[in-house]
C-alpha positions as CSV (number, residue, x, y, z in Angstrom):
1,X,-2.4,9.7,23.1
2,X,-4.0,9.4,19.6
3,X,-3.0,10.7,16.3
4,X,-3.9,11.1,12.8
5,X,-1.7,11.3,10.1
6,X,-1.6,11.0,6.6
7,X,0.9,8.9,4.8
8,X,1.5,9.7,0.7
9,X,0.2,6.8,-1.3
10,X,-1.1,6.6,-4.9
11,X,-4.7,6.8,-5.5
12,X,-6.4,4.3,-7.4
13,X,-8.1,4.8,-10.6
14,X,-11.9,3.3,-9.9
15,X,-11.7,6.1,-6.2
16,X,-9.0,8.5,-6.6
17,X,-11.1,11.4,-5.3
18,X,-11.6,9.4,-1.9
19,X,-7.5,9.0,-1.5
20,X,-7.2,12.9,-1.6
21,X,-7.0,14.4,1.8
22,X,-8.0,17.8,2.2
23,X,-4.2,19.4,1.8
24,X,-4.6,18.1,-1.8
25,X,-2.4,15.0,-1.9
26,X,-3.4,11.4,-2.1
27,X,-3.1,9.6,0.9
28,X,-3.8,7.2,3.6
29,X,-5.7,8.3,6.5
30,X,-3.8,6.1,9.8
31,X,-4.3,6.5,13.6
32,X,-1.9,5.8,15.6
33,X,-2.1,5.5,20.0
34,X,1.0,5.0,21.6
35,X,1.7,5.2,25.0
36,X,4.7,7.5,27.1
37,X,7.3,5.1,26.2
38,X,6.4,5.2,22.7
39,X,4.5,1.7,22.4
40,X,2.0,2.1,20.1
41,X,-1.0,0.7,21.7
42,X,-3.5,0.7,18.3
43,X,-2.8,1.3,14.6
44,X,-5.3,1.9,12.4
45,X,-4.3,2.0,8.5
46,X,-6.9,1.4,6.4
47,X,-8.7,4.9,5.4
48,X,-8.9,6.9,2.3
49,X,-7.3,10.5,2.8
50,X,-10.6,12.1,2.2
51,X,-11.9,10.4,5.6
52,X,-12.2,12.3,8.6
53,X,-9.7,11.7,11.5
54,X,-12.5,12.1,14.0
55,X,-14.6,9.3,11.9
56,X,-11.8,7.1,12.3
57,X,-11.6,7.1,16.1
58,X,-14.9,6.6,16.8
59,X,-14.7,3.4,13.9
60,X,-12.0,2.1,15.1
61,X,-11.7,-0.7,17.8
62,X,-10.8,1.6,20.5
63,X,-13.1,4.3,20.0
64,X,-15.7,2.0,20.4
65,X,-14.6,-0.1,23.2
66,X,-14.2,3.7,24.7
67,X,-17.6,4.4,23.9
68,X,-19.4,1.4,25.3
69,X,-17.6,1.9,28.4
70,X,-15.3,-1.0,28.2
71,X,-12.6,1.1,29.0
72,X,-13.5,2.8,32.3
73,X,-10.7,5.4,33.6
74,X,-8.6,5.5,30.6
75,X,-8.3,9.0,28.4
76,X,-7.2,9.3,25.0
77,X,-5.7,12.9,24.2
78,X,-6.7,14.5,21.2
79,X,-7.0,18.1,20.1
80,X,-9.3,20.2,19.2
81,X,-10.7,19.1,16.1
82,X,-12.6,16.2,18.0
83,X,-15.4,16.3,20.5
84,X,-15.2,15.8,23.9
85,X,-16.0,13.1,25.3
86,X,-15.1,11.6,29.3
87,X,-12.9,9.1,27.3
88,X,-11.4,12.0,25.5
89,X,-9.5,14.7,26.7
90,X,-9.4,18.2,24.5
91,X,-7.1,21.0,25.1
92,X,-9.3,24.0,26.6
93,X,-9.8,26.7,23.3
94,X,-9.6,29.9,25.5
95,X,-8.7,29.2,28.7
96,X,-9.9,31.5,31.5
97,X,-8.2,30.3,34.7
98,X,-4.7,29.8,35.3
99,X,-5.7,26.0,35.9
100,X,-7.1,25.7,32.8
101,X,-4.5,27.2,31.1
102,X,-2.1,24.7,32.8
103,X,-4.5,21.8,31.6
104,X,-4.4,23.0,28.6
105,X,-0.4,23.4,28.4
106,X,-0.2,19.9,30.1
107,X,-2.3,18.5,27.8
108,X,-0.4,19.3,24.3
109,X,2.7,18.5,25.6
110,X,1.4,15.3,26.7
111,X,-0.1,14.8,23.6
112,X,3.5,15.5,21.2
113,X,4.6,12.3,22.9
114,X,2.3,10.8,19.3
115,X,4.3,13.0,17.0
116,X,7.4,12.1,18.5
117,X,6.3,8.2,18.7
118,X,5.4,9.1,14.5
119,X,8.6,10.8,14.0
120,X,10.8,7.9,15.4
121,X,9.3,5.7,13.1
122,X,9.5,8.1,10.1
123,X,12.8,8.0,10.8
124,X,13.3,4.7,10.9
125,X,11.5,4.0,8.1
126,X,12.1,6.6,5.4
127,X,9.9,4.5,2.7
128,X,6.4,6.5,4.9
129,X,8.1,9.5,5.7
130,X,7.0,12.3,2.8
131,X,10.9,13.1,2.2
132,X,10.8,9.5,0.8
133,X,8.4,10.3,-2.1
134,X,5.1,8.7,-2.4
135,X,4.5,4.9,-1.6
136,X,4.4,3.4,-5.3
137,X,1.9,1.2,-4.9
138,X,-2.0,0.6,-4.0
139,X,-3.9,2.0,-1.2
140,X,-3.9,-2.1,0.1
141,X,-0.3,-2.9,-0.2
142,X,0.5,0.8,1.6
143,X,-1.6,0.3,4.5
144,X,0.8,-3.1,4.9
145,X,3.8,-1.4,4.7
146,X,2.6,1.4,7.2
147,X,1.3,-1.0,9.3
148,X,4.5,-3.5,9.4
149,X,7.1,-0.5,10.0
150,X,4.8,0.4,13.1
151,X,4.9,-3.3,14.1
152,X,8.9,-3.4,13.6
153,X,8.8,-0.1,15.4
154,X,7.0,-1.8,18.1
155,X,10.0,-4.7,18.3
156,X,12.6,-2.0,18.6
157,X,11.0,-0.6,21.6
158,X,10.5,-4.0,23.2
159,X,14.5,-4.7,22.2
160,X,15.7,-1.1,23.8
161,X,13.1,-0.1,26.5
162,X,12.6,3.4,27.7
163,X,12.9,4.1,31.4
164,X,9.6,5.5,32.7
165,X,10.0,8.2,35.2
166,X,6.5,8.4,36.3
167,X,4.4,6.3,38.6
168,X,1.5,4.9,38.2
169,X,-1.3,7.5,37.0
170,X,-4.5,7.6,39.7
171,X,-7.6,6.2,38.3
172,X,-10.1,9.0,38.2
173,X,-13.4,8.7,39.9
174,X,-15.8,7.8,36.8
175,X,-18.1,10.7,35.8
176,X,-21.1,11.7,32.9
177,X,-19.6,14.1,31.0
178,X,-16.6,14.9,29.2
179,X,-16.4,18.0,30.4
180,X,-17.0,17.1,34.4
181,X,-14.1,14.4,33.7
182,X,-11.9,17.6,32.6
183,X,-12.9,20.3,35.6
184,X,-12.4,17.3,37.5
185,X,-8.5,16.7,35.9
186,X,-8.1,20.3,36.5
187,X,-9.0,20.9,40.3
188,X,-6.9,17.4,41.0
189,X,-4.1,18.2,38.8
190,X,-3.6,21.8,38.2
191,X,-5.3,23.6,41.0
């Protein structure tokens, strides 16, 4: 499951304009993957706010590895504002079948495992969550400090580990398309 999310920062004088996302707030751009137990698999914090959240995917480490194929069978979730792709698994916009409407259902609430995953560490870690003000200091030092409350976020799960009610997932047979991956996901799964 991958996420974008904008943590308050300060902007800095010599590039303000790039550090204002398009809500009107400075900010830095972070993706975050986790998996179901809330491990978060790849954190990226190093964007301006003004950088968009489908540009940091496909720049980040995963996104490429995804995109040379060095991840065969895996799927990131991600909603509608990105492309899809056979690595990347978009919600249906109008579904027309019941099938696809369960896909589609499946899929979001598959995909708020992330915001959860974000909102335990927010928790945790009030100095990145926006009811804790703005993170006083440059865009560097902020990406640190988001990415070293992920990282002690990622020791408390190790320390307390989730039970995981599911199996294993089935490893699907590979296809060309994003979209034949999805019919595909659909006949297996919600048919």
């Amino acid at each position: 499951m991958n996420y974008s999310i904008h943590f308050n920062s300060i902007g800095t004088k010599d590039e303000e304009e790039a550090f204002v996302n398009r809500n009107n707030f400075h900010s830095i751009n972070t993706q975050v993957i986790c998996d179901a137990t809330l491990r978060v698999t790849d954190l990226v914090a190093k964007w301006p706010g003004s950088t968009h959240d489908s540009f940091v995917l496909m720049n980040s480490g995963t996104g490429i590895k995804f995109n040379e194929g060095e991840m065969p069978g895996g799927w990131l979730l991600e909603d509608s504002g990105y492309a899809l792709r056979p690595w990347l698994m978009t919600p249906i916009l109008h579904p027309a079948t019941e099938p696809d409407e369960s896909y589609s259902r499946a899929q979001r609430k598959t995909r708020s495992v992330v915001e959860r995953c974000i909102g335990v560490v927010k928790s945790r870690f009030r100095c990145i969550d926006r009811s804790g003000g703005v993170l006083q200091y440059t865009p560097e030092r902020a990406c640190k400090i988001i990415t070293c409350a992920f990282i002690l976020h990622h020791i408390c799960i190790i320390y307390v580990p989730l039970a995981n009610p599911e199996g294993d997932v089935p490893v699907p047979a590979p296809c060309n398309t994003g979209m034949q991956v999805r019919q595909d996901l659909i006949r297996r799964r919600f048919m």
